[in-house]
N, C-alpha and C positions, 0 to 999 in steps of 0.2 A: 837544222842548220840555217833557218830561216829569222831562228829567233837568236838576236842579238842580245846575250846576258845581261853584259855588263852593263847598256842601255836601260834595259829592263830592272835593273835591279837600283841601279839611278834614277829611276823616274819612280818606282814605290816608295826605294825606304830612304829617297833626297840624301846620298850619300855623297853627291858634289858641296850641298851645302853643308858637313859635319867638317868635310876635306880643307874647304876654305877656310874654316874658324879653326886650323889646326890641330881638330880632332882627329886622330887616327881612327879610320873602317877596315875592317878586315872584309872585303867581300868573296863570298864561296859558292861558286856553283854548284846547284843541287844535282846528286847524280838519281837513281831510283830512291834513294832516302835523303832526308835534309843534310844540307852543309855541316847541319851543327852537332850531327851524329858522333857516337866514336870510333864508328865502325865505317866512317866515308872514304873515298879516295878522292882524290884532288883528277878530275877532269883536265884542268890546266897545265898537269905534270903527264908522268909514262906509267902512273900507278894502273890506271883500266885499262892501258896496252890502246888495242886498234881501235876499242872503240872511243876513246878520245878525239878523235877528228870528228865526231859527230856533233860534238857540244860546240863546236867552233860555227862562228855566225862567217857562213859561207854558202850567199845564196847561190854563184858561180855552180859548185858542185852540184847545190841541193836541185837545182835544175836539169843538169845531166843524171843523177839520179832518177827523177822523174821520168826522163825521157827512155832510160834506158828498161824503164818498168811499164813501157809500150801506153802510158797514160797520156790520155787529151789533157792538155795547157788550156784554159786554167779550169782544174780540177776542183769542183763546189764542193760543198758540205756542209752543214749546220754545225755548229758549233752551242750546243746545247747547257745552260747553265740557267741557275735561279737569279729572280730579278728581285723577289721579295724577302730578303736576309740578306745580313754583313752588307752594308755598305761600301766598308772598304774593297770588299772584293768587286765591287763591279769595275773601278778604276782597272782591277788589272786583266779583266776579262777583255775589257776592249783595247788595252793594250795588244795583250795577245795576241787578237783577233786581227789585228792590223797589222803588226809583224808580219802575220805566216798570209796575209794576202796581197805583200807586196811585191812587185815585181811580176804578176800575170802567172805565177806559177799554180798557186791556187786563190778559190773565190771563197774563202769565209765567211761565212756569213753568224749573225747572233743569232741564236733560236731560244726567245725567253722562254724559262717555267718559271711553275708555284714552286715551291720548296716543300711543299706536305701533301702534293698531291699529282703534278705532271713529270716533276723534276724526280720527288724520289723514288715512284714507279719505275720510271727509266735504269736510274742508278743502281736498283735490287733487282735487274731483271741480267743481269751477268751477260751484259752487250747485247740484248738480242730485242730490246725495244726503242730505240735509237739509231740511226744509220746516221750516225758523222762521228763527232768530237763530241764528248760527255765529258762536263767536269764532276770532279766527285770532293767531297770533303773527308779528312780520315780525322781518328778520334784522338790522337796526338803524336807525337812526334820522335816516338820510339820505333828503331826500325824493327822489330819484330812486329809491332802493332801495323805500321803501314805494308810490307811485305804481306802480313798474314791475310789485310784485309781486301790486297790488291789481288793477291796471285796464288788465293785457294778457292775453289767452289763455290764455297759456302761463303766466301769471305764477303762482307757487304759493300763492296766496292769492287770485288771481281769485275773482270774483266774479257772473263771467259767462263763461263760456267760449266766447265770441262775442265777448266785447269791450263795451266800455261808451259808445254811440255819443255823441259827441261831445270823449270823455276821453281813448280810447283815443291815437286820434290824435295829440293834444296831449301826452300824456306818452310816443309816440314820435319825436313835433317834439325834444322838449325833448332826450333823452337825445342826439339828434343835433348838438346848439347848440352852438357853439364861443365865443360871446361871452357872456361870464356874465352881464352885465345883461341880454340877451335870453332868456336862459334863465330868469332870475327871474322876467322880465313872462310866462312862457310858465306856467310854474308857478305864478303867482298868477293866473294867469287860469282855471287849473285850480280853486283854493279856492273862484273864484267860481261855477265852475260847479257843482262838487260843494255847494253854498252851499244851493244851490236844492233838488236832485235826491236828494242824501243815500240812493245804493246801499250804503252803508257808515254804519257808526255808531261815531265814533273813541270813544275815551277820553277823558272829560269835559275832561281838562287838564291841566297840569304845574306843579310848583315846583320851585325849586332846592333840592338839600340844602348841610349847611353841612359843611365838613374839619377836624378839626385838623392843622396842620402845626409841625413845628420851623420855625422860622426859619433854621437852621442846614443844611437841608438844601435848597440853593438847585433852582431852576427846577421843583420840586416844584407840578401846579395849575395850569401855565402853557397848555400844549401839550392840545388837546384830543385823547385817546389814543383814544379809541371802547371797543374790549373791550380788557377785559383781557391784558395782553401784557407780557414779559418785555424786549420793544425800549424800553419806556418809562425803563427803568432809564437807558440811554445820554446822556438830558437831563438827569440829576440831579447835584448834586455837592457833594461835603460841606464847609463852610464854619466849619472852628474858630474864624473869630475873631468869628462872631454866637453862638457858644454862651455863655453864662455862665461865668466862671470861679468 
């Protein structure tokens, strides 16, 4: 409640400035999976029920909270992330970091790692070599993929290496689900729980970015490809009589 989305998600992906060139941004708060899932609920709406008032930048609460969970103001902790990969990610780490230390309620502080050596020890040890905030990176952006890696044992971004009673289960109901719309109500029913509970702390939210593309170069944009990959080539095909002559 600390962390103000819409600010945050303006200050990464510069959606004030798309907004003034009369570009339409769709912005979406991420709940336990990204905004851009098909399986998300809209935080902003009554889909995740109660625990939608969590997503809301409400430092007012987020202070009685505190208080009423018998904690000393302001409550420190390391905030543990790599210094040496993705560049862009360090921008939003100190973002972060500043948010949730504003207003005396807590003391964030950065605690650099390596990325192949301090940082990823930490991340594969299922919270038990680390004492604060651990950032974690997941392998893409399918919710079955970030669930699985968040909130099972084994998963390499665990978060408990016990299991997360109540989640766990549910996101190995899901992975098992053969009819897709039972599989969606199984996985929004996970958003609602992690709604409340909040063992993880996603990234505020997503926008779209915008392509330029030829016209001329058909089914280019169509197909969503994931990573990058050389197989994407095989959908495209080049169409001389959209080009200008």
């Amino acid at each position: 409640m600390l962390v103000d989305r819409d600010l945050w998600i303006a200050t990464i992906y510069n959606t004030d400035t798309f907004l003034k060139e009369g570009l339409p941004v769709e912005v979406r708060w991420n709940t336990c999976i990204t905004g851009d899932s098909p399986e998300w609920l809209d935080p902003k709406g009554r889909e995740l029920g109660e625990g939608a008032q969590y997503f809301q930048y409400n430092p007012e609460e987020a202070r009685k909270l505190v208080q009423a969970a018998g904690v000393s103001m302001p409550y420190s902790a390391p905030f543990g992330h790599y210094t040496d990969r993705v560049p862009e990610d360090q921008t939003r780490f100190q973002v972060i970091v500043e948010m949730m230390s504003e207003g005396g309620i807590f003391d964030i502080s950065s605690d650099p790692l390596l990325y192949n050596s301090s940082w990823r020890s930490a991340r594969q040890a299922g919270g038990k070599e680390h004492a604060g905030l651990l950032w974690h990176r997941t392998a893409g952006l399918d919710a079955d993929i970030i669930l699985t890696q968040m909130f099972t044992p084994k998963g390499r971004n665990s978060n408990d290496a016990d299991g997360t009673p109540g989640v766990t289960e549910l996101v190995l109901q899901q992975k098992s689900e053969l009819d897709p719309k039972k599989r969606t109500e199984i996985v929004q029913q996970i958003q609602k729980k992690l709604a409340l509970d909040w063992p993880v702390i996603p990234w505020a939210g997503t926008a779209p970015g915008f392509t330029l593309r030829w016209p001329w170069l058909m089914n280019h944009g169509v197909f969503i490809e994931g990573n990058a990959s050389a197989k994407a080539y095989v959908n495209y095909w080049y169409d001389a009589s959209k080009r200008p002559s």
